[in-house]
N, C-alpha and C positions, 0 to 999 in steps of 0.2 A: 726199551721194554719189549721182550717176546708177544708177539702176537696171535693170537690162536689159528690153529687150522682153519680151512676153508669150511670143514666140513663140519665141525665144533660149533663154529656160526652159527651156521646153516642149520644145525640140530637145534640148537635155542632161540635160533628166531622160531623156527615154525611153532614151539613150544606155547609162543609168549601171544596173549589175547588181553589187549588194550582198548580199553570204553571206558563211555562216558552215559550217565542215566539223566535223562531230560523228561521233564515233565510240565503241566501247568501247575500253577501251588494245589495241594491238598489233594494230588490224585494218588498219592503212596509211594513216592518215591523213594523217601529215607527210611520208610518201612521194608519195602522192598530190598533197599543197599542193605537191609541190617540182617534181611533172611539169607539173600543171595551170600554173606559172611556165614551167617550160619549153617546152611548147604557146604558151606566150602571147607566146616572145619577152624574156621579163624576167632569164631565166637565159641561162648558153649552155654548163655544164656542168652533169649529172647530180652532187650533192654540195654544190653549192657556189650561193648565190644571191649574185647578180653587180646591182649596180646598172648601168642603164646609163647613167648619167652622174655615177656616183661610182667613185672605186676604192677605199672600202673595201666589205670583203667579209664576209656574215654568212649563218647560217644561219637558219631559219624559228626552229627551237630555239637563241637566242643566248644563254642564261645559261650559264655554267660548270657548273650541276648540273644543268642541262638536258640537255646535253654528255654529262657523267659518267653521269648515270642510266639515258639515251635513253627520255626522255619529256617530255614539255610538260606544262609549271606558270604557263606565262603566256598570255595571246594575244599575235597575232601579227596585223599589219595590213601587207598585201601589195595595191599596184596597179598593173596593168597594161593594155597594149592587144590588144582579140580583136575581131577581124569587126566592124571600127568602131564595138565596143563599147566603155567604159571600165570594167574588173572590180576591183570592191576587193573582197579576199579576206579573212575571218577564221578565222583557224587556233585552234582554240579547244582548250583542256587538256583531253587524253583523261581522266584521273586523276581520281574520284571524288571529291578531296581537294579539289579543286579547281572544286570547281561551281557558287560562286559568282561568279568568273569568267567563268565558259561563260554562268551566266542572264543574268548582264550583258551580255554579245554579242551575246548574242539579241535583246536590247532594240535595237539597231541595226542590223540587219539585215533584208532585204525576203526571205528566202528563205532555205534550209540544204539543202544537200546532206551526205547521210548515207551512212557509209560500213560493211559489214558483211564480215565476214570467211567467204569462201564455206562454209571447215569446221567455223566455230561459230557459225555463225549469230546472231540475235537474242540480242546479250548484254544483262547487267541495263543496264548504264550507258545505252547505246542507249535502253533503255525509258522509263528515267528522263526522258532529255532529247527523246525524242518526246513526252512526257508535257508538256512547255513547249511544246513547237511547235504540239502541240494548243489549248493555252491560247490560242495567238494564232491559230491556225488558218494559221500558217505555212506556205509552203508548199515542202514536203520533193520531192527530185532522191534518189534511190536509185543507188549503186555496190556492184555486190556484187563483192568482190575478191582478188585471189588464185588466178584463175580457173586459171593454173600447177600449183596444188595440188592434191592431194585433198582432195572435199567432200562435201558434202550435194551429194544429186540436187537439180538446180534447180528442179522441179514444188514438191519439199517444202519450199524456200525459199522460195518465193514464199507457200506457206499457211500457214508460221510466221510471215512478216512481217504477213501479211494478219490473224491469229488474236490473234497480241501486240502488235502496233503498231494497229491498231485502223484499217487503211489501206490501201485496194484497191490492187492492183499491175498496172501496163499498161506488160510489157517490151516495151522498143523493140530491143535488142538481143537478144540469145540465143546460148548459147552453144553449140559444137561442141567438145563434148568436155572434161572437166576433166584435172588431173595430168598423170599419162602419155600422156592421148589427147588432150590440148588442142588443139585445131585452130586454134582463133581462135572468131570468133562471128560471126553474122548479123544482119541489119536487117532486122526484121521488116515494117518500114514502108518502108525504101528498097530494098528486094531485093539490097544487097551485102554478097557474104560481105568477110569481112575476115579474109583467111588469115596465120597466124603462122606463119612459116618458119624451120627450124634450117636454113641455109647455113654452106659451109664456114668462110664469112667472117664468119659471127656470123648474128643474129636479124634478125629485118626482119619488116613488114605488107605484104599484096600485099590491094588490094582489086580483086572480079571482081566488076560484074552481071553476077547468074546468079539465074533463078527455081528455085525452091523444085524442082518437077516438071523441071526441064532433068536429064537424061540426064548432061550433063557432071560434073553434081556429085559424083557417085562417084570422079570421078577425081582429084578436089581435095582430098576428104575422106577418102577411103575408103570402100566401100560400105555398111559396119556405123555409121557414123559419119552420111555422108548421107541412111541408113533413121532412125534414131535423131533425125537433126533435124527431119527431115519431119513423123514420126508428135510430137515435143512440139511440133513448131510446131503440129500440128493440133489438139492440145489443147490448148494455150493460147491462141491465137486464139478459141476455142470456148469455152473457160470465162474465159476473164480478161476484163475491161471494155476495150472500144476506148479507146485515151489519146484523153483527150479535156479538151483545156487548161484550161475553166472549171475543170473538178473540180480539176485539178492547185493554180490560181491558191488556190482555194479550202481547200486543204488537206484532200481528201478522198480523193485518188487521189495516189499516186506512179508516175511513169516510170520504169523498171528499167534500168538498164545493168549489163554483166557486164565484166571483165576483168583484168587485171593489172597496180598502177601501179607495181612493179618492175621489171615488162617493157616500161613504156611501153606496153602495149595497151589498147586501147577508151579513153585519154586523148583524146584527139582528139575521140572521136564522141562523147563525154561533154561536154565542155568547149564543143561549136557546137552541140549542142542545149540545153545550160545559157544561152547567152546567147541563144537564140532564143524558148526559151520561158519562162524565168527572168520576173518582174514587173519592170519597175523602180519605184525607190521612190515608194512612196502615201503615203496623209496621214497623219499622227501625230498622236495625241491628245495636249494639253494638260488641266490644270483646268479654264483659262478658255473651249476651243474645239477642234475637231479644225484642226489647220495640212494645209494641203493642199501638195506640193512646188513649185506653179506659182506662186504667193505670190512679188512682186516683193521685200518684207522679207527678210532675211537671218533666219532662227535655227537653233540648234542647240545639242544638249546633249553633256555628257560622260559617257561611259559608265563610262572607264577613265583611271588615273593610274597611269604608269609611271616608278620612278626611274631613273636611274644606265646608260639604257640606252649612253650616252655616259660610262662611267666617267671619263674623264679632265677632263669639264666637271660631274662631279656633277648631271649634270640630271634635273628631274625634267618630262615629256610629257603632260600632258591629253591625251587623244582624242577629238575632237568629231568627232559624226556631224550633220553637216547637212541638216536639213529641208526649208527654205524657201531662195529667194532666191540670192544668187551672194554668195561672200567675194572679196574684192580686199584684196589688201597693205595695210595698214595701216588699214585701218576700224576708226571705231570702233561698239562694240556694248555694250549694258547688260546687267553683271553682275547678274541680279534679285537672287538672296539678296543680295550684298554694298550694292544698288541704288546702283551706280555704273558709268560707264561706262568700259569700256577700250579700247586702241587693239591691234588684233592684224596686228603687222608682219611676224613671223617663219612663219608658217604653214608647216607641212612634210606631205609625203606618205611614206607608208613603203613601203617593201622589206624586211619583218623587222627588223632594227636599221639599216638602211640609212636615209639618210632626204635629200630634198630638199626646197629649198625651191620653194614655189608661190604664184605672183602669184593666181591665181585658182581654186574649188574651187564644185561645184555640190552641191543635193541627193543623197543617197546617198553623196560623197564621205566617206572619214574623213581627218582632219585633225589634225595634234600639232600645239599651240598649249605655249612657254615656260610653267609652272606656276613663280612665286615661294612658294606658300603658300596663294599665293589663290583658287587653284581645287580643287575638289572633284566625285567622285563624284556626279551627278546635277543639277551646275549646268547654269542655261539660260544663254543667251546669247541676245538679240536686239537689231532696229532700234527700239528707246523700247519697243514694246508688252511690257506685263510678262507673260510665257508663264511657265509650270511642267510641261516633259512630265513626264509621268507613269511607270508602271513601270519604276521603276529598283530591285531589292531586295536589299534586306541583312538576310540568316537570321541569328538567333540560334543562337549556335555547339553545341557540341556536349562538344567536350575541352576542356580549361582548363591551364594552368601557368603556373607562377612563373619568371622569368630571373633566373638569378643570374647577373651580372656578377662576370667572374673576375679583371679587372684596374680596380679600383676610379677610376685616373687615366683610363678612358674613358666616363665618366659622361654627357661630354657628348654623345661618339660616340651612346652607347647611344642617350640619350634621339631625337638627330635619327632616326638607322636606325627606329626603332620607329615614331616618330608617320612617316616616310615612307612603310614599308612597309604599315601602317595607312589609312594613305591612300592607297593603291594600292588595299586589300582584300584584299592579303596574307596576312592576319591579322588579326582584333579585338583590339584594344588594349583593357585596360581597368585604371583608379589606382581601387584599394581607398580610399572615406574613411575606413576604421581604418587605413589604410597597409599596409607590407609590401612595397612596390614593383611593380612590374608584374606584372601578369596578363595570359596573352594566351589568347584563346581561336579556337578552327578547328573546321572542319567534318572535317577528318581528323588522321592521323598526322603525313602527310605534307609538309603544312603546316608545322608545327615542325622541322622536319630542313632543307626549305629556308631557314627563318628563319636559323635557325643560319648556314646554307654563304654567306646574301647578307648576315647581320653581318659577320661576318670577310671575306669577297673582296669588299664595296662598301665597308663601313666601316671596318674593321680592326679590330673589337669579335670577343673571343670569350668564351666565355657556355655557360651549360650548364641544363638544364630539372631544377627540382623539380615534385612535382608536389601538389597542392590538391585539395581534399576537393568541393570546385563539378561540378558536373557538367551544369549547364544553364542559360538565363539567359534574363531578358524586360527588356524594356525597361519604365519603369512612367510612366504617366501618371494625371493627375488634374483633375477640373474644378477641386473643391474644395482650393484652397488648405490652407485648416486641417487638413483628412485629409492633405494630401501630407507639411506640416509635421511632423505625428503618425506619420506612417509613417517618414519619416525618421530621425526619431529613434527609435523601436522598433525599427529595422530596420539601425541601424547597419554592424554587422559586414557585412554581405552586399548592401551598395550600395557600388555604384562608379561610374564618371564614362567613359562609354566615349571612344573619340578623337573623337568631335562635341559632348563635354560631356553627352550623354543621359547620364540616370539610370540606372543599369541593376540589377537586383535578380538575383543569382548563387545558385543555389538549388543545395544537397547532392544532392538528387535531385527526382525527378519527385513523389513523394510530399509531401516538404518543402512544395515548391512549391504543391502543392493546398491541405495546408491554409494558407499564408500569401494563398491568394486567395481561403478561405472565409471566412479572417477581416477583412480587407480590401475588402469588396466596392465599395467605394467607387474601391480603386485599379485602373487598368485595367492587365493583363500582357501585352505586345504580343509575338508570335514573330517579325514581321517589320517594316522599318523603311524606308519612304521616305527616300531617302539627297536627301539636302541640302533 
């Protein structure tokens, strides 16, 4: 297969602006992903995410208990066109239950815009998942939102992000006024207020160049309101660091916007400074080699497997984020783990559960590729060269229980639901070798309660959770053969065989566990697990 110019590349990588939206629950996030759609053209009602060259119709939140709960338990992969950019958006699970999901996004992503809730500022979740951005030195777009409401004074939000997120802050916007005295907000770098109007006729944005010191501005604002912006513009200008892009690229500094994506405000000026100064995708580490995106080769790996998002074809979506090189319809590419090669015809781009098909996808792109079976969480794909990207992980859980299957003739349902949902990440799967039937283990509650709602409405399985004396689990490796053998069998009861066939050692508690690693020192107890 011919492969593109250098310079072709090189035109659509720069093009392509890939992220991921993090939040703590209920500070606006999926409100936010649905405006950011709207701005971009990909919607054309507030509510409702419209493909535009499909008609059916799905939300960012497309599971039924997604629906029901009003929160997000999956991702969600949304592309669209902005300022002759191409934006692939990741909507990633607020829900704490759920954050192995989120780390995997992360892993495909050149950037994250974070979203904080003006009246409660810096929550834990947030910190947690700044706490990965750091690791990659990702680099973070700041919305602080809700701007409608009452909040924290904006001064003292900026030094709690700065104090807990461990990350200088250089607002571009500013606001005028929160709750009852919301004015709208200023540019502190482009000089336009951006005034929020109650008219008879509904809301609207009026933008006016007007400097800081113009006389007029009282009359816009109010004169309590226009004193009040002046004197924080003066201080923050004066203490906060000049935005200044490296640091951003670099993950040292975050840009500040303020507004409302309820009200549809500061969407706009968020959204064309996101693709102006946004990275596009850079190179990705492999084992064998860092891949640079300008690479004439095609590769890319899976981050994500989603079943059933097409109930009616029981399908099950690989998500590959691609690296290098350009995919075209039908190429074929080498499965490494499987090491064979396959032909990838069907390629789709998504709109939340929307999905089209696409002849051609560049670096930064995400991509649903048909999964029979054969794919998994952390496979590569490329042109012959055998690549392995790297950070992809899978934490040892946390809770544990037993399914008991209530209607014993859907055994077979069961068993497909679990090892699918499993392989999505769902949930950890794990067969006791004493038996006893399934064990699944998660990082929360909340995990188990979905398992449940996508048994029964994808498979028609209903089922009910006992619960198990396990309380934590490692994976166990060994150089030494004859030790593994010997632990095996000592160890019986409390080994099991996860959904990639790992060995896994399921331990009562934390104490348990220590001493079975003092006495084993030969076996290695791993907490986390390079998937594929």
């Amino acid at each position: 297969m011919t492969h593109p110019t250098p310079q072709r590349i090189a035109a659509e990588v720069a093009k392509r602006r890939t992220f991921a939206i993090i939040s703590h629950p209920d500070a606006g996030k999926t409100t936010l992903t649905e405006k950011l759609l709207l701005a971009g053209g990909a919607i054309q009602l507030a509510g409702e995410v419209k493909a535009r060259k499909s008609l059916r119709h799905a939300r960012s939140d497309w599971m039924r208990v997604e629906q029901e709960r009003g929160i997000s338990v999956t991702s969600s992969v949304m592309r669209f066109e902005y300022a002759d950019r191409t934006v692939n958006l990741l909507d990633t699970p607020g829900h704490e239950d759920f954050s192995e999901d989120t780390y995997r996004t992360l892993t495909a992503v050149d950037s994250v815009m974070m979203v904080i809730d003006v009246a409660k500022g810096v929550e834990e979740r947030t910190d947690k998942l700044m706490q990965v951005c750091r690791m990659r030195n990702t680099p973070v777009l700041t919305f602080i939102n809700k701007l409608d409401r009452e909040g924290k004074e904006p001064l003292d939000l900026l030094e709690e992000i700065e104090q807990r997120l461990g990350i200088r802050c250089a607002p571009l916007l500013w606001p005028v006024g929160t709750g009852q005295r919301f004015q709208g907000a200023y540019g502190l770098h482009s000089g336009i207020l951006h005034r929020w109007l109650r008219t008879p006729d509904g809301r609207k944005q009026e933008d006016v160049k007007i400097a800081l010191d113009d006389p007029r501005l009282a009359g816009l604002v109010g004169a309590d309101e226009a004193r009040l912006l002046r004197d924080e513009a003066e201080l923050v200008t004066g203490a906060a660091d000049p935005f200044d892009v490296e640091a951003y690229l670099a993950g040292r500094q975050t840009p500040v916007f303020w507004g409302s994506a309820v009200q549809n405000f500061g969407v706009r000026e968020l959204l064309s400074a996101f693709v102006e100064f946004a990275p596009p995708p850079g190179p990705r580490q492999a084992v064998e080699r860092s891949v640079t995106p300008t690479e004439p080769a095609f590769s890319g790996f899976v981050f994500k497997i989603q079943a059933n998002m097409d109930k009616a074809h029981r399908d099950r979506i690989a998500f590959v984020r691609i690296c290098s090189g350009r995919y075209q319809h039908g190429m074929k590419v080498r499965h490494h783990r499987l090491g064979r090669d396959m032909a990838i015809n069907n390629a789709t781009v998504f709109l939340a559960q929307a999905r089209e098909s696409v002849d051609e996808a560049w670096p930064g792109d995400i991509v649903g590729i048909y999964n029979h079976g054969t794919v998994k969480i952390g496979d590569t794909f490329s042109e012959k060269e055998p690549l392995k990207f790297t950070g992809i992980p899978h934490f040892a859980p946390d809770l544990f229980r037993r399914f008991i299957l209530l209607n014993p003739m859907k055994g077979k349902a069961l068993t497909k639901g679990l090892s699918q949902l499993a392989e999505e990440g769902a949930v950890q799967l794990f067969v006791p070798q004493a038996g006893g039937g399934y064990i699944l283990g998660a990082v929360g509650q909340l995990q188990f309660d979905v398992i449940l709602s996508r048994l029964k409405d994808e498979y028609g399985v209903e089922g009910q959770f006992e619960a198990v004396s396990y309380s934590t689990a490692r994976w166990v490796e060994a150089a030494d053969s004859k030790a593994m053998e010997a632990f095996k069998t000592k160890a019986r009861n409390n080994l099991a065989e996860d959904g990639e066939g790992k060995l896994t050692y399921l331990a009562d508690s934390i104490w348990s566990l220590r001493r079975v690693e003092e006495a084993n020192p030969e076996i290695r107890f791993l907490t986390t697990q390079e998937l594929a």
